[in-house]
N, CA and C atoms as a LAMMPS dump frame, in Angstrom:
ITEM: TIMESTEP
0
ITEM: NUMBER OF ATOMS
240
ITEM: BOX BOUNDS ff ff ff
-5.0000000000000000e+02 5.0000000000000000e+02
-5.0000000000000000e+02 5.0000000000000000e+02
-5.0000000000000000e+02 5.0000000000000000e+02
ITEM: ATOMS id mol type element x y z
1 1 1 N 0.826 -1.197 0
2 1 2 C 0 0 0
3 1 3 C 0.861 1.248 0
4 2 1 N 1.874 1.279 0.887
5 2 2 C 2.566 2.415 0.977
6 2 3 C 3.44 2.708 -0.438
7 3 1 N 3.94 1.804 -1.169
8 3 2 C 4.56 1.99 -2.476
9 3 3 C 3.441 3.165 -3.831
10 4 1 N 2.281 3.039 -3.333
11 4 2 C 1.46 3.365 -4.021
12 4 3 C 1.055 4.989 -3.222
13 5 1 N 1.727 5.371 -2.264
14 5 2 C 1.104 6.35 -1.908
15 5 3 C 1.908 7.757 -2.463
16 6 1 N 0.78 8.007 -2.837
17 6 2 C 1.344 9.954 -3.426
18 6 3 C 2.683 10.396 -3.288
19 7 1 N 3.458 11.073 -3.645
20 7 2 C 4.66 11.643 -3.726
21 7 3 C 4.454 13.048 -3.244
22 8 1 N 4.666 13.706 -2.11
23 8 2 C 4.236 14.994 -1.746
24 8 3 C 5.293 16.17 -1.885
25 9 1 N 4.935 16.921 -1.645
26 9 2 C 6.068 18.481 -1.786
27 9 3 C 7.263 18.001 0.04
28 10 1 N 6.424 17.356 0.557
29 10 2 C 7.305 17.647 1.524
30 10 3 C 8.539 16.3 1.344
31 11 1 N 7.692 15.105 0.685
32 11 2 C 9.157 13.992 0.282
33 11 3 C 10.116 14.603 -0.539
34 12 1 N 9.867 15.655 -1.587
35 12 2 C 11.265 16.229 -2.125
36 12 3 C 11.557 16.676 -1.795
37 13 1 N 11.167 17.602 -0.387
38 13 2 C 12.013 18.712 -0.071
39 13 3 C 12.674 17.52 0.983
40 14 1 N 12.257 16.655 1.429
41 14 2 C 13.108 15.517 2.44
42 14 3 C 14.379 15.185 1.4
43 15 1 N 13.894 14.596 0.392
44 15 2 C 14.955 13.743 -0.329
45 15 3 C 16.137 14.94 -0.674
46 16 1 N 15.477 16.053 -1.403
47 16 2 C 16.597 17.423 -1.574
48 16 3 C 17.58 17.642 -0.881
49 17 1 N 17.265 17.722 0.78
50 17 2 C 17.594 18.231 1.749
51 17 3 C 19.401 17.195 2.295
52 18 1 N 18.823 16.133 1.471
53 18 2 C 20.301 15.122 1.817
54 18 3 C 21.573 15.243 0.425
55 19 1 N 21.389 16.176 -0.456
56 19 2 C 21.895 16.594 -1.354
57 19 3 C 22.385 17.884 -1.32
58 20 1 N 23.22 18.118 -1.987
59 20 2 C 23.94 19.453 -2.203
60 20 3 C 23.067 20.606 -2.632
61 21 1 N 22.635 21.678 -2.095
62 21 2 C 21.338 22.496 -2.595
63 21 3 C 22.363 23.58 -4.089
64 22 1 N 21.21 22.998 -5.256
65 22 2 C 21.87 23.936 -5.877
66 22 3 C 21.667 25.531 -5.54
67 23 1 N 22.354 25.937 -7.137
68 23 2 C 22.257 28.107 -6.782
69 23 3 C 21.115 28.295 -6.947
70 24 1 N 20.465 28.17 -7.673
71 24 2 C 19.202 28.613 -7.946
72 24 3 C 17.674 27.098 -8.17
73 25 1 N 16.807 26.981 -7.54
74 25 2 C 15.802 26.459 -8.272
75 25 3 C 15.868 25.079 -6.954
76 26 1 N 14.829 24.137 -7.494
77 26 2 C 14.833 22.379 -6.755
78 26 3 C 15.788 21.423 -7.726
79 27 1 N 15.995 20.331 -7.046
80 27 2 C 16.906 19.393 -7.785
81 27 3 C 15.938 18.031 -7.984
82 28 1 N 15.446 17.411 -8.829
83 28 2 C 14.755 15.616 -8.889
84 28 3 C 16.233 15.032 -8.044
85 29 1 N 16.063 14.954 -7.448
86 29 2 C 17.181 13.77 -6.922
87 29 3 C 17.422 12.15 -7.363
88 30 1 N 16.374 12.052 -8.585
89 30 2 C 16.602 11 -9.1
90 30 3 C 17.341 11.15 -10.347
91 31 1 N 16.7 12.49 -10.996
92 31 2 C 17.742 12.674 -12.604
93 31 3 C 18.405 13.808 -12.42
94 32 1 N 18.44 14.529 -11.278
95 32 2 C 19.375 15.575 -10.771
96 32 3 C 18.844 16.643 -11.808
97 33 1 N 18.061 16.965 -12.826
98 33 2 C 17.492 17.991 -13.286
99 33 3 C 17.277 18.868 -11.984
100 34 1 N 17.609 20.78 -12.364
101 34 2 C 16.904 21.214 -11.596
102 34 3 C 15.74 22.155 -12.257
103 35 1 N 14.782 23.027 -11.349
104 35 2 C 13.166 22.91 -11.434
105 35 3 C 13.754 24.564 -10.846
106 36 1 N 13.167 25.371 -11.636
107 36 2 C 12.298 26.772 -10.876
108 36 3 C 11.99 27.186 -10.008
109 37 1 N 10.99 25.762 -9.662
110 37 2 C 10.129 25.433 -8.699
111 37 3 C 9.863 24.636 -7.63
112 38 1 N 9.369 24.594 -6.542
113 38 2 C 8.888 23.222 -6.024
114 38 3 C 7.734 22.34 -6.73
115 39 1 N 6.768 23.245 -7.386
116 39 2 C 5.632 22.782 -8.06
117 39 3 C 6.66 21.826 -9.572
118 40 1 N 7.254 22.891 -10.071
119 40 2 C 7.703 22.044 -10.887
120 40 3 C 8.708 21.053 -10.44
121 41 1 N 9.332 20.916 -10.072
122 41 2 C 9.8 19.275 -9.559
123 41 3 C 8.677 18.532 -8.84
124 42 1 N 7.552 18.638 -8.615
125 42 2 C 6.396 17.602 -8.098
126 42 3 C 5.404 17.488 -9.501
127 43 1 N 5.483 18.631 -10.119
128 43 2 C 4.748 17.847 -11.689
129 43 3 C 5.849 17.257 -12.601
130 44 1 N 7.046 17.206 -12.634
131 44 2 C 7.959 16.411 -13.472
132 44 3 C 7.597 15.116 -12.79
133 45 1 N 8.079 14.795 -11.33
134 45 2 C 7.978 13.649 -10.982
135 45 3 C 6.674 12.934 -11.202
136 46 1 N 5.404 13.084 -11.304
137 46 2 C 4.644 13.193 -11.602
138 46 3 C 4.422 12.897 -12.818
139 47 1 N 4.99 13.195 -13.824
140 47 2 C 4.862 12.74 -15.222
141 47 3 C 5.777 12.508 -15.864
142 48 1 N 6.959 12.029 -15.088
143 48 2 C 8.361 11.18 -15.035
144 48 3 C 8.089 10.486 -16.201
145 49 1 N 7.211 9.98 -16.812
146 49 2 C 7.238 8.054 -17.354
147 49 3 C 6.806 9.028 -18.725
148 50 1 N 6.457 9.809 -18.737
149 50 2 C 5.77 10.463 -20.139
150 50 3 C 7.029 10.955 -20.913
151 51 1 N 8.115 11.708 -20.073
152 51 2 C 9.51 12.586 -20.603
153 51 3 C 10.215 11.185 -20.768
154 52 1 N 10.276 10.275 -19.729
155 52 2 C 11.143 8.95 -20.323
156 52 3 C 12.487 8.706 -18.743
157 53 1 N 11.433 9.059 -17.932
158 53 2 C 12.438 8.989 -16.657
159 53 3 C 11.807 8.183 -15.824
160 54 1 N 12.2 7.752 -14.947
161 54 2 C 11.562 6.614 -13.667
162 54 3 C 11.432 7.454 -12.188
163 55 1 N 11.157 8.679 -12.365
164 55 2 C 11.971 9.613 -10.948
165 55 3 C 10.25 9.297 -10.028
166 56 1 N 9.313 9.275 -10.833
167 56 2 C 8.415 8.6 -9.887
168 56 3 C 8.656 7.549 -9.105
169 57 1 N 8.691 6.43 -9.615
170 57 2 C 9.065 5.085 -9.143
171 57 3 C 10.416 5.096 -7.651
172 58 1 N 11.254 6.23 -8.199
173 58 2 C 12.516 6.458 -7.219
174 58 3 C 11.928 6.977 -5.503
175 59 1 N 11.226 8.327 -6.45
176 59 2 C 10.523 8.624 -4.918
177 59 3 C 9.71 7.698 -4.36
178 60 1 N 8.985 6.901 -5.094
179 60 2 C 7.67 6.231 -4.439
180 60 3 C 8.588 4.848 -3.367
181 61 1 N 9.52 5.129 -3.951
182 61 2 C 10.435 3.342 -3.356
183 61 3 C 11.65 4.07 -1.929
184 62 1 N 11.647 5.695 -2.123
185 62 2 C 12.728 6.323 -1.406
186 62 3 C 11.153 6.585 -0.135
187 63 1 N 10.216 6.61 -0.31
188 63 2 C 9.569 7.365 0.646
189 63 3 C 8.838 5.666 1.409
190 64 1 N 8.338 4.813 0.976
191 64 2 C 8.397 3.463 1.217
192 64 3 C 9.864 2.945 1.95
193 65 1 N 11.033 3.428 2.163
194 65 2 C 12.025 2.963 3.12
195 65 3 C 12.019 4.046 3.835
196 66 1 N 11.737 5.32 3.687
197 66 2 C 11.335 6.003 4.922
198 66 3 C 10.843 5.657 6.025
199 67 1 N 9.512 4.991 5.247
200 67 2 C 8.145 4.547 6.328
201 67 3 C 8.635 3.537 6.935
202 68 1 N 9.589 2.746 6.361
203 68 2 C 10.104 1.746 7.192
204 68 3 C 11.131 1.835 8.093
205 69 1 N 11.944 2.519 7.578
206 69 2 C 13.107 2.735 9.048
207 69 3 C 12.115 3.65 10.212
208 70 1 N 10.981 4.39 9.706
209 70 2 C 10.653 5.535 10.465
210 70 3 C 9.544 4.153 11.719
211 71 1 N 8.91 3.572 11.151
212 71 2 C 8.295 1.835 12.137
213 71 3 C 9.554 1.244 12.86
214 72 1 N 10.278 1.193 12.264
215 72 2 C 11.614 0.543 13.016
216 72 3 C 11.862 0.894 14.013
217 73 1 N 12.356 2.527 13.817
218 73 2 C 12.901 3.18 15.465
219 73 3 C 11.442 3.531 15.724
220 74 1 N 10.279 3.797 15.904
221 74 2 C 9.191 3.824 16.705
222 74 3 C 9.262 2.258 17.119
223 75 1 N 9.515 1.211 16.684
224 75 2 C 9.499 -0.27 17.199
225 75 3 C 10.337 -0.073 18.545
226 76 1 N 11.931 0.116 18.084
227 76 2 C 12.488 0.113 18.979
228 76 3 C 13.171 0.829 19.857
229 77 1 N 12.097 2.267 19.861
230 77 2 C 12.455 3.212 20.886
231 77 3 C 11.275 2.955 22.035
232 78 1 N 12.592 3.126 23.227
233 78 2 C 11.667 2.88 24.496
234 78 3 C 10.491 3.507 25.138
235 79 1 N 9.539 2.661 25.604
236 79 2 C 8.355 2.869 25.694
237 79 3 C 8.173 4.02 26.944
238 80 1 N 7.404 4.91 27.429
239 80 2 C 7.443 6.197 28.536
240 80 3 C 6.066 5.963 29.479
């Protein structure tokens, strides 16, 4: 289920944020294109498969091991 869930403004600005910020604009952190915009790097990714890129699939699989390390340490952080 979670592989399938939406790609939001705030997963690129997560995924961005572990990358080198360029001078100007957002970066896809999957094809390193950069964007103007935030809008425009969430409609590229978004219609990734139409230009001939997979940067959907990247986020949808980068935000799916999020959710999982993020269950992990809620697993195994101690209980209060």
């Amino acid at each position: 289920a979670s592989s399938r869930a939406s790609i939001t403004v705030r997963d690129i600005l997560a995924a961005s944020q572990r990358q080198p910020a360029p001078q100007r604009g957002y970066q896809c952190v999957s094809c390193c294109r950069i964007f103007p915009t935030l809008w425009a790097v969430k409609t590229h990714v978004q219609h990734s498969s139409q230009e001939g890129y997979s940067c959907k699939v990247y986020y949808r699989r980068l935000k799916a091991l999020w959710e999982k390390e993020h269950k992990e340490q809620e697993a195994g952080a101690p209980r209060v």
